[in-house]
CHARMM internal coordinates of N, CA and C (Angstrom, degrees):
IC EDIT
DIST 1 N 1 CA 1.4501
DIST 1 CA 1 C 1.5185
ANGL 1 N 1 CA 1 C 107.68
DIST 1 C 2 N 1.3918
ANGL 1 CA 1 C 2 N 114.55
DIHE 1 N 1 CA 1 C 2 N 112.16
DIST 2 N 2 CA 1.2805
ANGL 1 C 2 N 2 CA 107.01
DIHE 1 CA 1 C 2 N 2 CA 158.33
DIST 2 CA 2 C 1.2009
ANGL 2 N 2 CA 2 C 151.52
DIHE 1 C 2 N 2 CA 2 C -44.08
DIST 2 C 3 N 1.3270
ANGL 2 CA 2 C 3 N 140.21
DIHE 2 N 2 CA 2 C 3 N 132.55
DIST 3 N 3 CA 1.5023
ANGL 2 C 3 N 3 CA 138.32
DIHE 2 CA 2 C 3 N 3 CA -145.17
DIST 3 CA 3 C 1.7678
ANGL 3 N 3 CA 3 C 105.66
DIHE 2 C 3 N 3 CA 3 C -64.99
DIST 3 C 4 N 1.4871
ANGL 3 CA 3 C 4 N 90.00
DIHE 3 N 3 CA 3 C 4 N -29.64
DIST 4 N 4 CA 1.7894
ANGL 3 C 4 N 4 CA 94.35
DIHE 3 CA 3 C 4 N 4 CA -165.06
DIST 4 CA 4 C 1.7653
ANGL 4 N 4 CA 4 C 100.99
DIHE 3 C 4 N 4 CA 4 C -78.42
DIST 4 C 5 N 1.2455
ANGL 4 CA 4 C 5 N 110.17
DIHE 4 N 4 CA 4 C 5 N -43.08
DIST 5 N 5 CA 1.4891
ANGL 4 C 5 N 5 CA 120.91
DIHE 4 CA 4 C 5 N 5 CA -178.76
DIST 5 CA 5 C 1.3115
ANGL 5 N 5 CA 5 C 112.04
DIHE 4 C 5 N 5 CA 5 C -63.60
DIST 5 C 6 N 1.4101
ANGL 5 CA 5 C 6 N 123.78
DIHE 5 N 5 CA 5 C 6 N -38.35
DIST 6 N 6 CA 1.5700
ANGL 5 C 6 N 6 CA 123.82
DIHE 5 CA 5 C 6 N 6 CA -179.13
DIST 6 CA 6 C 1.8171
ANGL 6 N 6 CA 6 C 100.81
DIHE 5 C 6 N 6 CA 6 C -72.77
DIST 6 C 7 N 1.2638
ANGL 6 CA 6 C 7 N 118.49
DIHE 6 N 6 CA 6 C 7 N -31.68
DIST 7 N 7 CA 1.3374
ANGL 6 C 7 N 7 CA 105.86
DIHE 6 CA 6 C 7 N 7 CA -168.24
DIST 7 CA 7 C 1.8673
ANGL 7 N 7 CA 7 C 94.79
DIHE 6 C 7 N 7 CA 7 C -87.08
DIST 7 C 8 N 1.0564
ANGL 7 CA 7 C 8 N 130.73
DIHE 7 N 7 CA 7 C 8 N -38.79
DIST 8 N 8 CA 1.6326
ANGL 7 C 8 N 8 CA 113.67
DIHE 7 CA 7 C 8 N 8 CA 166.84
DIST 8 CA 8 C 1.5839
ANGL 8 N 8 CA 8 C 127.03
DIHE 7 C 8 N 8 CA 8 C -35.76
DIST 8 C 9 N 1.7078
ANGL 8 CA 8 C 9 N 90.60
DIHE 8 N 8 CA 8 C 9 N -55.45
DIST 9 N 9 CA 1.4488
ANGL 8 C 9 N 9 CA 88.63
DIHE 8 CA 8 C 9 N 9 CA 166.61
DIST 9 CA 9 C 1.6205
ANGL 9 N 9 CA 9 C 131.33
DIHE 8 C 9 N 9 CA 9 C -67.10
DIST 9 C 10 N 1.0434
ANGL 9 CA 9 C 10 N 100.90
DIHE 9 N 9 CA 9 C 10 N -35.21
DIST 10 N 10 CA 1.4784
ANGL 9 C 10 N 10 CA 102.49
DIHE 9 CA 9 C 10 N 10 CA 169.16
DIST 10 CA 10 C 1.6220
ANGL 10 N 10 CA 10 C 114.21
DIHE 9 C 10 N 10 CA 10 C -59.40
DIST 10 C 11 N 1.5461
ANGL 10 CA 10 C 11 N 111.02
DIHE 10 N 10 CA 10 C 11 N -44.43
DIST 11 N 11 CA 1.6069
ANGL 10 C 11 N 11 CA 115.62
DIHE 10 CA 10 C 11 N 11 CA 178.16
DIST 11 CA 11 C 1.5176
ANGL 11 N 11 CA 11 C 100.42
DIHE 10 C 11 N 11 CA 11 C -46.95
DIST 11 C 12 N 1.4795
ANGL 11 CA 11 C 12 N 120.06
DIHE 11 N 11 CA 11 C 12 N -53.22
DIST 12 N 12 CA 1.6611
ANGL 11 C 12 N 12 CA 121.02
DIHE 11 CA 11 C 12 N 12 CA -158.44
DIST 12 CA 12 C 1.4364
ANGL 12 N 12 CA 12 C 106.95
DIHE 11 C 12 N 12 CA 12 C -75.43
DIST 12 C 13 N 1.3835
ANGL 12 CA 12 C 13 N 113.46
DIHE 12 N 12 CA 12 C 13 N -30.47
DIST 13 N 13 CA 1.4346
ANGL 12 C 13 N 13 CA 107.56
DIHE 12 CA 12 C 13 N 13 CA 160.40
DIST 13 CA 13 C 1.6507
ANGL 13 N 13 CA 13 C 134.10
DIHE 12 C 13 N 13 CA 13 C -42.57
DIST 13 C 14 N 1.5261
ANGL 13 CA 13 C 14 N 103.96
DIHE 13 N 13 CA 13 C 14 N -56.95
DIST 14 N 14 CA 1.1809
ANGL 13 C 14 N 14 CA 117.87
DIHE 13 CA 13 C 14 N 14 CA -155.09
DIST 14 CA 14 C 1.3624
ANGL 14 N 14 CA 14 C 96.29
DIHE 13 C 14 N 14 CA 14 C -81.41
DIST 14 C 15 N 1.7288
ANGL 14 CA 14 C 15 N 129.84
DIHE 14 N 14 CA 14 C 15 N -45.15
DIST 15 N 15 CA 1.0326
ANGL 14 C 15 N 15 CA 133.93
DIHE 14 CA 14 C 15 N 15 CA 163.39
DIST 15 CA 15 C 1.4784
ANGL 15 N 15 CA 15 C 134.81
DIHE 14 C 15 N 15 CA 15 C -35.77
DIST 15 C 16 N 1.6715
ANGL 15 CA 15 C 16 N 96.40
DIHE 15 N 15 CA 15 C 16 N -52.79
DIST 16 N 16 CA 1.7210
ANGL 15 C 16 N 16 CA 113.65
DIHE 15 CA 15 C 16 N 16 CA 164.29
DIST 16 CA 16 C 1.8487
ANGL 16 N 16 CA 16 C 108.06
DIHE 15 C 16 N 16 CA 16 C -34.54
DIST 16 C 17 N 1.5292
ANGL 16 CA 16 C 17 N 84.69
DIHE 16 N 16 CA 16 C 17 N -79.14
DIST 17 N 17 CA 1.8272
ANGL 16 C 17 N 17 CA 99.85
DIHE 16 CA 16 C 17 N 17 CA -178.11
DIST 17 CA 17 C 1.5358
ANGL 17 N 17 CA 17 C 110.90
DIHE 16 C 17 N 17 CA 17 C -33.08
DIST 17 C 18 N 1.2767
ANGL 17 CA 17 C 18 N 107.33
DIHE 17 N 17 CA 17 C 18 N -43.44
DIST 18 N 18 CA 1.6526
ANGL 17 C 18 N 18 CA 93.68
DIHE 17 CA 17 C 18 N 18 CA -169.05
DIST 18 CA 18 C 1.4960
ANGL 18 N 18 CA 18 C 103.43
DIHE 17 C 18 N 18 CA 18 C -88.27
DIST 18 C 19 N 1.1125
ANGL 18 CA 18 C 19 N 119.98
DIHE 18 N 18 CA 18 C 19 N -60.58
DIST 19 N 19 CA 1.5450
ANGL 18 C 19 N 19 CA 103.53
DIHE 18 CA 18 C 19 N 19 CA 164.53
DIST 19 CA 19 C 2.0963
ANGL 19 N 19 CA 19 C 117.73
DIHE 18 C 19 N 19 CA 19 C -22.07
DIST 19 C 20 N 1.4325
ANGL 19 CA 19 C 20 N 124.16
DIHE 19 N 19 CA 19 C 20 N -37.10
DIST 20 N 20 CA 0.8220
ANGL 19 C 20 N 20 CA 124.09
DIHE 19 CA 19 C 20 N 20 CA -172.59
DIST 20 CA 20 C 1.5618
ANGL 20 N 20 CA 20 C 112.09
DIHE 19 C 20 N 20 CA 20 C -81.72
DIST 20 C 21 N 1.1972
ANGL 20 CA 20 C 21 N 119.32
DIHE 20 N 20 CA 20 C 21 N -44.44
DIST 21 N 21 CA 1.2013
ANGL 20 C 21 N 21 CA 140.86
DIHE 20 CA 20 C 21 N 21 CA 154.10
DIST 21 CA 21 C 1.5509
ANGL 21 N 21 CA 21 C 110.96
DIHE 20 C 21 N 21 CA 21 C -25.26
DIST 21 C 22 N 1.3742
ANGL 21 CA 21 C 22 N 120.27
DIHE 21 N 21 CA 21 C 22 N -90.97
DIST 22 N 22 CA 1.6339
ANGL 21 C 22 N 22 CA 141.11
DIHE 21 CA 21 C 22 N 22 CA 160.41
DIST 22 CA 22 C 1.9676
ANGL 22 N 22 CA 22 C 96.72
DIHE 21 C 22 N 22 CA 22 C -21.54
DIST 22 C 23 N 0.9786
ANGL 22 CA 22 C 23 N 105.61
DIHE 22 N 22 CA 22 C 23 N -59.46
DIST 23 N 23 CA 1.6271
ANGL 22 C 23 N 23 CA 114.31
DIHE 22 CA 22 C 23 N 23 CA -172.32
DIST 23 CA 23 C 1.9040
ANGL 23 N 23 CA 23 C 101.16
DIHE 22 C 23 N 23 CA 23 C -61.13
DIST 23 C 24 N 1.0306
ANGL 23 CA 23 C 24 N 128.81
DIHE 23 N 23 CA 23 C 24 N -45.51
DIST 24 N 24 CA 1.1238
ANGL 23 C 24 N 24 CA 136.94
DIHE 23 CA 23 C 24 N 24 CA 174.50
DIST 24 CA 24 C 1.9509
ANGL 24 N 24 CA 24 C 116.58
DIHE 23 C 24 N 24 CA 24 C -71.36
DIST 24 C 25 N 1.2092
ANGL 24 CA 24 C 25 N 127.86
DIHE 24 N 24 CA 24 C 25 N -50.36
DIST 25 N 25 CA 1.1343
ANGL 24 C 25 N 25 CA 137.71
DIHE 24 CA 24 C 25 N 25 CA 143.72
DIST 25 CA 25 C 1.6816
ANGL 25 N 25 CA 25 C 125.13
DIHE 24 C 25 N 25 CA 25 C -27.71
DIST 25 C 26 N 1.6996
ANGL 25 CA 25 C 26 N 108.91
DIHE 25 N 25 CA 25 C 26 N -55.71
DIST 26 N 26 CA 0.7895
ANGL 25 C 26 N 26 CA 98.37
DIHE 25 CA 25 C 26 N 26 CA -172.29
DIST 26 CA 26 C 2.1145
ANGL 26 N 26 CA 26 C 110.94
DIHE 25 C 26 N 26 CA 26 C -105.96
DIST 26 C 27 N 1.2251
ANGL 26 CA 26 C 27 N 109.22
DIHE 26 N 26 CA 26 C 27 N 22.63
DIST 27 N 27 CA 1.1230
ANGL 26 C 27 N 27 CA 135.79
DIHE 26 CA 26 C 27 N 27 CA 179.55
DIST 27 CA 27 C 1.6046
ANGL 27 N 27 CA 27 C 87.13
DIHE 26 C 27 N 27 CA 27 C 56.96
DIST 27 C 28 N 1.0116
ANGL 27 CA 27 C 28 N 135.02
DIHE 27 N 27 CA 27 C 28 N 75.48
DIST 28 N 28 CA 1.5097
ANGL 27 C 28 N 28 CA 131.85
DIHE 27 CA 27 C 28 N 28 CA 165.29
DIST 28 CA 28 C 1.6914
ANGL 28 N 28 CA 28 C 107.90
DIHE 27 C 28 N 28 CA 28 C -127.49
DIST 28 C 29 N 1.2721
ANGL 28 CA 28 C 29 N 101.99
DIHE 28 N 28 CA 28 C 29 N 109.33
DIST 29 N 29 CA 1.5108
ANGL 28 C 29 N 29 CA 96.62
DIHE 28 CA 28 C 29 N 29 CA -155.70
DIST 29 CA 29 C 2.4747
ANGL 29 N 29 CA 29 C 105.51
DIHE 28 C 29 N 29 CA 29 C -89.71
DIST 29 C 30 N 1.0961
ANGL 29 CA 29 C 30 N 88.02
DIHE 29 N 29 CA 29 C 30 N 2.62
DIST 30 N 30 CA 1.2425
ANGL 29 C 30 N 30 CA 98.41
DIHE 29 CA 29 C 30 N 30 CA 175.46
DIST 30 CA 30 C 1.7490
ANGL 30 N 30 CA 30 C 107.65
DIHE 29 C 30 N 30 CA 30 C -92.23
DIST 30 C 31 N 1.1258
ANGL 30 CA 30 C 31 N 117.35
DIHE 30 N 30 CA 30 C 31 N -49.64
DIST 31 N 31 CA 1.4964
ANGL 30 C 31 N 31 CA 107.14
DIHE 30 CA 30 C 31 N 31 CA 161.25
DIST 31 CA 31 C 1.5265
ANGL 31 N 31 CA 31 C 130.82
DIHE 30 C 31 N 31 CA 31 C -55.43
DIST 31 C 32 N 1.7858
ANGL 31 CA 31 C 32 N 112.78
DIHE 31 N 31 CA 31 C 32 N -25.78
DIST 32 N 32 CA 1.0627
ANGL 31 C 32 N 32 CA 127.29
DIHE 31 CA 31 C 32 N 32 CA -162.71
DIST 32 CA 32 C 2.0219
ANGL 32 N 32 CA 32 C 92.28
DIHE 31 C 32 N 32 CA 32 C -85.41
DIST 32 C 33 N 1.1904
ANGL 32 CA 32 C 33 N 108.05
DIHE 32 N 32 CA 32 C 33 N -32.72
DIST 33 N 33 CA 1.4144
ANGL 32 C 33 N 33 CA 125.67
DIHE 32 CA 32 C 33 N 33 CA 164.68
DIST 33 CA 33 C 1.6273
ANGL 33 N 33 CA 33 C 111.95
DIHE 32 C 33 N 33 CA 33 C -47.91
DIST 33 C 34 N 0.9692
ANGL 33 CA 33 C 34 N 103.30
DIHE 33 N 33 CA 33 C 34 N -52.56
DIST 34 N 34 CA 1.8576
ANGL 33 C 34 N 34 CA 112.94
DIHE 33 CA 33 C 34 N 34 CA -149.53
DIST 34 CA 34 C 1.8408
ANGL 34 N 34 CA 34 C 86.93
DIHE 33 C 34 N 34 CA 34 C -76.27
DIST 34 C 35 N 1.4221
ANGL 34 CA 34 C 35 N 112.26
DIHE 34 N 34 CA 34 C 35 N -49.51
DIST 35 N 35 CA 1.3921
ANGL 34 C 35 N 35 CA 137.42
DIHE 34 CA 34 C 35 N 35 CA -152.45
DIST 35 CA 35 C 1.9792
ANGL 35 N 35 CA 35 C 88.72
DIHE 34 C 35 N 35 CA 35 C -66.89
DIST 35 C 36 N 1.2018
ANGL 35 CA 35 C 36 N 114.36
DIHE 35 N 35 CA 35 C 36 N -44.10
DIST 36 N 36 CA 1.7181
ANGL 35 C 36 N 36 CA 126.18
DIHE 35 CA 35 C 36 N 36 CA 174.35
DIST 36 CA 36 C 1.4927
ANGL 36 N 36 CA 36 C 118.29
DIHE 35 C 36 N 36 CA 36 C -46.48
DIST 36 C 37 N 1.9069
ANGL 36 CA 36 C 37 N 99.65
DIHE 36 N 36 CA 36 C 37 N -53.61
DIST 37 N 37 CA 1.2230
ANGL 36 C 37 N 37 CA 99.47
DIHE 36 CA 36 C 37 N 37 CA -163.32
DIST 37 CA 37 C 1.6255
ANGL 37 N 37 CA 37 C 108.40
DIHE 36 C 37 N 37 CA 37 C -113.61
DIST 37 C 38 N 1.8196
ANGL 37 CA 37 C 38 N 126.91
DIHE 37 N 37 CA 37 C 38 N 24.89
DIST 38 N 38 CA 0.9389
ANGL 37 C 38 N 38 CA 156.31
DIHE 37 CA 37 C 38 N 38 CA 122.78
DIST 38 CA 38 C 1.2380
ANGL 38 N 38 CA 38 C 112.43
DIHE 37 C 38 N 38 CA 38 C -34.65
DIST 38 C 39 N 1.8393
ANGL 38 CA 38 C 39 N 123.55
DIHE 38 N 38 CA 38 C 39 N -71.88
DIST 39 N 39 CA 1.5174
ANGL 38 C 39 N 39 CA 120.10
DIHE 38 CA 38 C 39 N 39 CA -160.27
DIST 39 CA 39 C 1.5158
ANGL 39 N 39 CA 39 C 92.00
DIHE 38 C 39 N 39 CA 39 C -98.76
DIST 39 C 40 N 1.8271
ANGL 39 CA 39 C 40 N 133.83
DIHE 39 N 39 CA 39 C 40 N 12.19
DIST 40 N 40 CA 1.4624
ANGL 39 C 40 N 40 CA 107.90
DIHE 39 CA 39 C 40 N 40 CA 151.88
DIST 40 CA 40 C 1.7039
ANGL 40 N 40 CA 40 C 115.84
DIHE 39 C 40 N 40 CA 40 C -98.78
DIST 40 C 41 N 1.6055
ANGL 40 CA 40 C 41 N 106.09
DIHE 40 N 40 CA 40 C 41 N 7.41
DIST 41 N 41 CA 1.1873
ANGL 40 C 41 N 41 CA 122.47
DIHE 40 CA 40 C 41 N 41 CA 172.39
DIST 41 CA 41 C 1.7329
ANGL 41 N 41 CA 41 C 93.33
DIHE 40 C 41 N 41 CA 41 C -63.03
DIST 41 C 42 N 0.8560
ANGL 41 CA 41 C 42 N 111.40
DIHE 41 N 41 CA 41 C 42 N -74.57
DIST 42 N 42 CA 1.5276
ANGL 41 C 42 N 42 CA 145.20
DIHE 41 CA 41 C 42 N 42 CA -160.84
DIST 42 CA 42 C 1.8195
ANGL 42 N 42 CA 42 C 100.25
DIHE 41 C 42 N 42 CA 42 C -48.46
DIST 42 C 43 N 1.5077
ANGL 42 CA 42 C 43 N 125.60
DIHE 42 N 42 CA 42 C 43 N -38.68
DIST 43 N 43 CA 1.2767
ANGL 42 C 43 N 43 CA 131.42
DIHE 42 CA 42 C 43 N 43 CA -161.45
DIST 43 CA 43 C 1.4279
ANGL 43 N 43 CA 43 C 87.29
DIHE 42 C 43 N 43 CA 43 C -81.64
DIST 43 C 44 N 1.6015
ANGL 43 CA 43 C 44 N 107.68
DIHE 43 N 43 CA 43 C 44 N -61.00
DIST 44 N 44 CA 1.2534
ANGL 43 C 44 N 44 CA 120.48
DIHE 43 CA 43 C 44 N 44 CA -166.98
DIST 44 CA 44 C 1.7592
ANGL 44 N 44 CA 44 C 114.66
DIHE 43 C 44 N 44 CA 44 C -25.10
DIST 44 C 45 N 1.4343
ANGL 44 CA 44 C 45 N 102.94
DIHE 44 N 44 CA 44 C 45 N -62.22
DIST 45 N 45 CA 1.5347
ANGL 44 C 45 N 45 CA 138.60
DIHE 44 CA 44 C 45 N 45 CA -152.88
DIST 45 CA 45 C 1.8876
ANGL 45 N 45 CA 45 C 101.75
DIHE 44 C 45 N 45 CA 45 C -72.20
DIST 45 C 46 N 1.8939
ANGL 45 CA 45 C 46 N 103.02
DIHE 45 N 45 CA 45 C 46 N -42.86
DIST 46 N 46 CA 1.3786
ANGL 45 C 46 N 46 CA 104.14
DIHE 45 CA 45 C 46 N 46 CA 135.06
DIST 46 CA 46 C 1.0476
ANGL 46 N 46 CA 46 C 162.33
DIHE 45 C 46 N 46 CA 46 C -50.41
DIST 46 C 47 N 1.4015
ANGL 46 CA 46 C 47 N 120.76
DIHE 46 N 46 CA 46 C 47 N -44.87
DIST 47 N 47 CA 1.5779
ANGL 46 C 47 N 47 CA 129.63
DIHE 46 CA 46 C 47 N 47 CA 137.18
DIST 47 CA 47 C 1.0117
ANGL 47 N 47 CA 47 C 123.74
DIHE 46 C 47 N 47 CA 47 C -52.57
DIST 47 C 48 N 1.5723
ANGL 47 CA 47 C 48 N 148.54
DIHE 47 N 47 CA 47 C 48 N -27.31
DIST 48 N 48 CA 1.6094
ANGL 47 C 48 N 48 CA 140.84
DIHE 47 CA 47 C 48 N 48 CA 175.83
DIST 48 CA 48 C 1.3396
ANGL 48 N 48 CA 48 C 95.89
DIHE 47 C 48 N 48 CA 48 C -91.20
DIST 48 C 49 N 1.4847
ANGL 48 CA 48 C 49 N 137.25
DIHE 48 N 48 CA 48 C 49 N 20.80
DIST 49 N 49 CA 1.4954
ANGL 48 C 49 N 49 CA 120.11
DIHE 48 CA 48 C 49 N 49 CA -174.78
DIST 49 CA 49 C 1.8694
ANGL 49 N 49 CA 49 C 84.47
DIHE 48 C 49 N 49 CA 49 C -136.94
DIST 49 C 50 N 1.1447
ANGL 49 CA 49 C 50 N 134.03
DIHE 49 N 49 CA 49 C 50 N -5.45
DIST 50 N 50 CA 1.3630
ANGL 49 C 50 N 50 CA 144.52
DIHE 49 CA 49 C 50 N 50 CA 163.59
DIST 50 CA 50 C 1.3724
ANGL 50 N 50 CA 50 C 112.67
DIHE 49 C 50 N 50 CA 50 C -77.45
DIST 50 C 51 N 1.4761
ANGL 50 CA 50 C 51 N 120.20
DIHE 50 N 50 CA 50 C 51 N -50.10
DIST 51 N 51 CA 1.1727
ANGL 50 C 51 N 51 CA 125.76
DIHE 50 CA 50 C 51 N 51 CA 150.28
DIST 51 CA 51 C 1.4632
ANGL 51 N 51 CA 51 C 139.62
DIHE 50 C 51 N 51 CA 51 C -42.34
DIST 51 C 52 N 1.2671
ANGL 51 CA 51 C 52 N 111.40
DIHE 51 N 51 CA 51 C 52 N -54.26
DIST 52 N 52 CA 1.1807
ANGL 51 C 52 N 52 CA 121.09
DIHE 51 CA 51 C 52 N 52 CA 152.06
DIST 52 CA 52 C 1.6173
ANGL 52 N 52 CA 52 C 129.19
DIHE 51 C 52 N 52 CA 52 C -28.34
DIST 52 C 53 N 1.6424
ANGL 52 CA 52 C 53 N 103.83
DIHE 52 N 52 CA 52 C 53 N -59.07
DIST 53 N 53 CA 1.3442
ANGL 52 C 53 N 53 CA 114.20
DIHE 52 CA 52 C 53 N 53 CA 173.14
DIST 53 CA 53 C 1.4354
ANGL 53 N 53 CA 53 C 122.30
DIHE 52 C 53 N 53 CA 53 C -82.11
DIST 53 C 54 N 1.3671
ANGL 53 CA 53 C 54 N 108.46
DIHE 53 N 53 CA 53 C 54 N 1.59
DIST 54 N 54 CA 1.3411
ANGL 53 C 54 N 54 CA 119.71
DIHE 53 CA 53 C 54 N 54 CA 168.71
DIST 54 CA 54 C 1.6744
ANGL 54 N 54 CA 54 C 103.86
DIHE 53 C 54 N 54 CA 54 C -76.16
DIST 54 C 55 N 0.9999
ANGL 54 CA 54 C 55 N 137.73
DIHE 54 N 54 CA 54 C 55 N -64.75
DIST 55 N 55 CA 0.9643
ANGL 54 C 55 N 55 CA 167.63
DIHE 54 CA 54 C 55 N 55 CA 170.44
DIST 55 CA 55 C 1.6943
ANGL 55 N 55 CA 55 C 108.11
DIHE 54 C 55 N 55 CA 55 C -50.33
DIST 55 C 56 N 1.1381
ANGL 55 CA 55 C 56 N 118.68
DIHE 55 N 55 CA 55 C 56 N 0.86
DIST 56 N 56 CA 1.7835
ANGL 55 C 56 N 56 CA 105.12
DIHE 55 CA 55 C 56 N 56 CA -172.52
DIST 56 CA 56 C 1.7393
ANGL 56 N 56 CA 56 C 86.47
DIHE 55 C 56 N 56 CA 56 C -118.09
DIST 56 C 57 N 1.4383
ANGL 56 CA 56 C 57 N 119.98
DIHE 56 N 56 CA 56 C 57 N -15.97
DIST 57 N 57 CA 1.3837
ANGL 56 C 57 N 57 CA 120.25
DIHE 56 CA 56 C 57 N 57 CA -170.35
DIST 57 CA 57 C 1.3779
ANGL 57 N 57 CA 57 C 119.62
DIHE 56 C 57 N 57 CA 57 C -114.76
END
COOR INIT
IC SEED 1 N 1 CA 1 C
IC BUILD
């Protein structure tokens, strides 16, 4: 996994959560939404770049 690609995913992770967080806090269930499918943005983008390096070795 490339250095630049692992840290995106990690960005969309950490970002997701708190967006989800904030969404939960502030009972706003549409942020609490966005904030969900943010950090499976983020897993996703991790797993097809795991693959990848599965596959280069």
């Amino acid at each position: 996994m490339s250095g630049e690609q692992k840290t995106e995913a990690k960005g969309e992770q950490a970002k997701g959560k708190l967006k989800e967080t904030a969404g939960h806090l502030t009972g706003n269930d549409r942020l609490t939404a966005e904030g969900r499918a943010e950090q499976a943005k983020g897993d996703a983008r991790q797993a097809k770049e795991s693959v990848k390096d599965a596959f280069k070795r």
